[in-house]
C-alpha positions in Angstrom: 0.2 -28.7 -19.0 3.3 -29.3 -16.8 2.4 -30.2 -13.4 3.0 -27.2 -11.5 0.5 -25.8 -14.4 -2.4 -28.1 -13.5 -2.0 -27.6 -9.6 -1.8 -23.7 -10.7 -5.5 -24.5 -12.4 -6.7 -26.8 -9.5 -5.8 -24.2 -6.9 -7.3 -21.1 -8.8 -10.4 -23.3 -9.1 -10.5 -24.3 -5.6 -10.3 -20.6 -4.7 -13.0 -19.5 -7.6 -15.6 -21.9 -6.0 -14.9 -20.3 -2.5 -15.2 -16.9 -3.5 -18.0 -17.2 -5.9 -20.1 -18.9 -3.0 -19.4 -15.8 -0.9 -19.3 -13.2 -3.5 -18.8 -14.2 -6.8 -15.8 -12.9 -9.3 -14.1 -15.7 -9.3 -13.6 -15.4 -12.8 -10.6 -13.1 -12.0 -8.9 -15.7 -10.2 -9.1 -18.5 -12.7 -9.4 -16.5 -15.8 -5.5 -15.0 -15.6 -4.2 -18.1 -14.8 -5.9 -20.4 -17.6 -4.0 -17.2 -20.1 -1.0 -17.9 -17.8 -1.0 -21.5 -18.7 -0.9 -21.0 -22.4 -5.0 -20.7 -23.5 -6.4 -18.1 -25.9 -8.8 -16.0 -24.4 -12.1 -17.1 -25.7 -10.9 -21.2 -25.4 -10.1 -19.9 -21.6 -12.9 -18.4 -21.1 -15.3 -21.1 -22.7 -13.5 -23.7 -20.3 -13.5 -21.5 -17.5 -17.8 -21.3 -17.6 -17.3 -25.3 -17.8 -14.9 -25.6 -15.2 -17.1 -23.7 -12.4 -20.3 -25.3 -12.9 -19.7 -27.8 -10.5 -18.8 -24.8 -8.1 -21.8 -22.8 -8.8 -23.9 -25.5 -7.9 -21.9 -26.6 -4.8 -22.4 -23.1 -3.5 -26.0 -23.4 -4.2 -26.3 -26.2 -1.9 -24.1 -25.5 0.4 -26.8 -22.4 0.9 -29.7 -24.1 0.8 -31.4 -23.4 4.2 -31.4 -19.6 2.8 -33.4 -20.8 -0.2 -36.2 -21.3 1.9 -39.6 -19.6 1.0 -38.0 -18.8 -2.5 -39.0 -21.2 -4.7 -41.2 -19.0 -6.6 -38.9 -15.8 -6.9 -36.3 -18.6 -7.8 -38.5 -19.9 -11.3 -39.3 -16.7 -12.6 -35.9 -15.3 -11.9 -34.3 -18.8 -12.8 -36.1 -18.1 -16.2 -34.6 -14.7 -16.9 -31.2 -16.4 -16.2 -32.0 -18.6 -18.7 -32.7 -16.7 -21.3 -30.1 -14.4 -20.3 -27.1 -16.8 -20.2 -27.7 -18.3 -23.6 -27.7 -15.3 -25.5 -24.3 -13.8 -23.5 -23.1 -17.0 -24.3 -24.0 -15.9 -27.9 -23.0 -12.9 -28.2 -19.2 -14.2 -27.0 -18.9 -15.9 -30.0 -20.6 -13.5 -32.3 -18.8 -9.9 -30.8 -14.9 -9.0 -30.3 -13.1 -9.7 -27.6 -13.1 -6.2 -26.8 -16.6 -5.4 -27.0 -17.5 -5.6 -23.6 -14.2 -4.3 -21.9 -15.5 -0.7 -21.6 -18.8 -1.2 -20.1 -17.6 -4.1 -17.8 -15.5 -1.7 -15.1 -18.6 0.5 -15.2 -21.1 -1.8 -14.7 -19.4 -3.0 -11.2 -18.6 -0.1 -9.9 -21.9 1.2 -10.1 -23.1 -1.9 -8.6 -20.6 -2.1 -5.6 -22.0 2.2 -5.3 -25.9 -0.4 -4.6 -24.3 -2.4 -2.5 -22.6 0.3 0.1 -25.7 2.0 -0.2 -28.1 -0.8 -0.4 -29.2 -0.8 3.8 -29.9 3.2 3.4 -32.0 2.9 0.6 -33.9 0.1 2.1 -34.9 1.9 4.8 -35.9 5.2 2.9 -37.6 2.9 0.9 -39.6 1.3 3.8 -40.1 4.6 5.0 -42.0 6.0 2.5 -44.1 3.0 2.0 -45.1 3.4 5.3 -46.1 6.7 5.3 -48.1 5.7 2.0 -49.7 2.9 2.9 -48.1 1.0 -0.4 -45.5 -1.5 -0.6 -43.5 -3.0 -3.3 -44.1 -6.5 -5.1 -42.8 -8.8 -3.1 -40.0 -10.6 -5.8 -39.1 -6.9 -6.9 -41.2 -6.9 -9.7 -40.7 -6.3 -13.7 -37.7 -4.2 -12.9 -35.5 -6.9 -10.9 -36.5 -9.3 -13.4 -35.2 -7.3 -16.3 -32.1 -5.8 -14.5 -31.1 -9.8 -13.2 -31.8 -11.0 -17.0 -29.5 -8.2 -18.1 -27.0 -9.4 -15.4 -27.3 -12.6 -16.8 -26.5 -11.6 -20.3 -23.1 -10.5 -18.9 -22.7 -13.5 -16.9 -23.3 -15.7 -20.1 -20.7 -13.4 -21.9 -17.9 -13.2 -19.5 -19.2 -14.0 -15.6 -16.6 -11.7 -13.7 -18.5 -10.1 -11.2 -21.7 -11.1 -12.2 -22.4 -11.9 -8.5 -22.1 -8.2 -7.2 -24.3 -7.1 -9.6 -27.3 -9.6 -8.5 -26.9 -8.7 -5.0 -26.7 -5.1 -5.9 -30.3 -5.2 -7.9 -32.1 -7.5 -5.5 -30.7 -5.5 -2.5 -32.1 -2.2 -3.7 -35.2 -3.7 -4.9 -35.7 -6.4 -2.0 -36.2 -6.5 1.6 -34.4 -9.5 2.5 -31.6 -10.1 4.6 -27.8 -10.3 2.6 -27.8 -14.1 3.6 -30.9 -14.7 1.7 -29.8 -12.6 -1.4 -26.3 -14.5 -1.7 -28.5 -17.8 -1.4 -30.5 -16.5 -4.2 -27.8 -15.6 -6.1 -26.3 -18.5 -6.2 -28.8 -19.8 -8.0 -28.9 -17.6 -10.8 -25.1 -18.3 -11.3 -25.5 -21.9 -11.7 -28.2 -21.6 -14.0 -26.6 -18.8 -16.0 -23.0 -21.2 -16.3 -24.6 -24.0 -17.1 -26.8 -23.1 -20.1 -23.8 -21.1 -21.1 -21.7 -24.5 -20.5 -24.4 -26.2 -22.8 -24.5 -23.9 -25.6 -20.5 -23.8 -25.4 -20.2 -28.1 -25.4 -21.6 -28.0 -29.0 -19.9 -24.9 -30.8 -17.1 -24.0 -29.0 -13.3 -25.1 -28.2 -12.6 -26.0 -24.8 -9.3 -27.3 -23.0 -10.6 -30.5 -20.9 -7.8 -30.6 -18.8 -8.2 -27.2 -17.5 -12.2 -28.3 -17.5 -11.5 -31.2 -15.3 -9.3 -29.7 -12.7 -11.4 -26.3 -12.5 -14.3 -28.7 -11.7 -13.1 -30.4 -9.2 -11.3 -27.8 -7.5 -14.4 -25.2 -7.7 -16.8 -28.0 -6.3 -14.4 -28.0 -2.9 -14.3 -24.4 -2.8 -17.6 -24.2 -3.1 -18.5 -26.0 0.0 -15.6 -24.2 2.1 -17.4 -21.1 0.7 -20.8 -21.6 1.5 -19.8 -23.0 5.0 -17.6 -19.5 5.6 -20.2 -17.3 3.6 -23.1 -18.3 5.9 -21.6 -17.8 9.2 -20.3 -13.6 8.2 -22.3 -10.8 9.1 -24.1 -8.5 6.9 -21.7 -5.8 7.2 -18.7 -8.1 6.6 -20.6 -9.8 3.7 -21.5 -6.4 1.9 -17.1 -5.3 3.2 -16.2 -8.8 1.5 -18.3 -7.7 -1.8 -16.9 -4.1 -2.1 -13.0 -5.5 -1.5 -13.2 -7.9 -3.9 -15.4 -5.5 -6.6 -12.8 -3.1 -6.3 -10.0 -5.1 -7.1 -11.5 -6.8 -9.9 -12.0 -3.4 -11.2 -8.6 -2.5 -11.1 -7.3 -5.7 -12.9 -9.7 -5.2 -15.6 -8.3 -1.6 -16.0 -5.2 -2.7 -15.9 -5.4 -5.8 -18.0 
């Protein structure tokens, strides 16, 4: 890489971190660039999950007050992410490039659709649970736990947006505050890169340049991120989530 090329890396990481803290997608930012600089797709995409693990887990600390009272939601769902990054992490190597690329733009529209809805159905939800005298399990049950291990399988494969998606599920399914969801979600990311990271240190190619300078510069924007993140409001979090969804979408149409 020249050096304009490795500050191009360092910055795109740097601005991953940030934005995955807050949101997560930043997969767009730093996946175009490591094609820009000259990486085949599945080399950039295996050094891109490398790259942002020190990110992941920079945003996860950098969030750690809203982790409070969520240690047990966190090891069953931590479990799922688990299970679910190793086998997208799998399947990347084992499917076509292509295989996903349909689905994907689908996938996050629908869950940006959760998120704009997310406070109404909250409260229809409460509603009739009141008027039932039922509630819901308190971690969301079988059904979060399946839908964030499905996330998971899709953040093991490719990671773009994989962030709106878990907010989306544990929104709907969840009576938490969006603080507290982003917290949690952070979480799962980290998990879900790092296994994937794992399972891509022994069978994979990687670029360690691009690794190095992605690390460092997501574990800055990471903090920066988490200190932002935490001080937004809910309804500029969930306006922050549906602007960046949106244009992800459009770069993966148009890619």
């Amino acid at each position: 890489m020249t050096l304009g090329e490795m500050l191009a890396v360092f910055g795109a990481g740097a601005g991953a971190g940030a934005i995955n803290a807050v949101v997560g997608s930043g997969t767009l930012i730093t996946f175009p660039v490591l094609l820009a600089v000259g990486l085949p797709p599945v080399t950039a995409t295996v050094s891109n999950a490398l790259g942002l693990i020190p990110g992941s887990i920079s945003g996860a600390i950098g969030y750690r007050r809203e982790l409070g009272g969520q240690r047990r939601r966190r090891r069953k769902r931590g479990a799922g992410a688990l299970l679910g990054g190793l086998t997208g992490a799998t399947l990347l190597l084992a499917l076509p490039a292509t295989a996903f690329e349909r689905i994907v733009p689908v996938l996050v529209g629908l869950a940006l659709v959760l998120v704009v809805l997310q406070p109404r159905i909250s409260k229809n939800l409460r509603q009739r649970r009141e008027l039932t005298g039922t509630s819901g399990p308190p971690d969301g049950g079988l059904p979060l736990l399946i839908g964030l291990t499905l996330a998971s399988i899709y953040g093991g494969y490719f990671a773009a947006a994989q962030g709106i998606v878990y907010v989306s599920l544990m929104g709907l399914l969840l009576d938490d505050s969006m603080q507290r969801l982003n917290a949690a979600k952070n979480v799962l990311a980290a998990v879900v890169n790092s296994v994937a990271a794992l399972f891509f240190l022994a069978v994979a190619d990687f670029d360690w340049t691009a690794v190095a300078l992605l690390a460092v510069g997501s574990a800055i924007g990471g903090q920066i991120g988490a200190t932002v993140g935490r001080r937004l409001s809910p309804v500029l979090l969930r306006t922050l989530i549906v602007v960046v969804g949106t244009v992800g979408i459009v770069q993966m149409l148009l890619r």
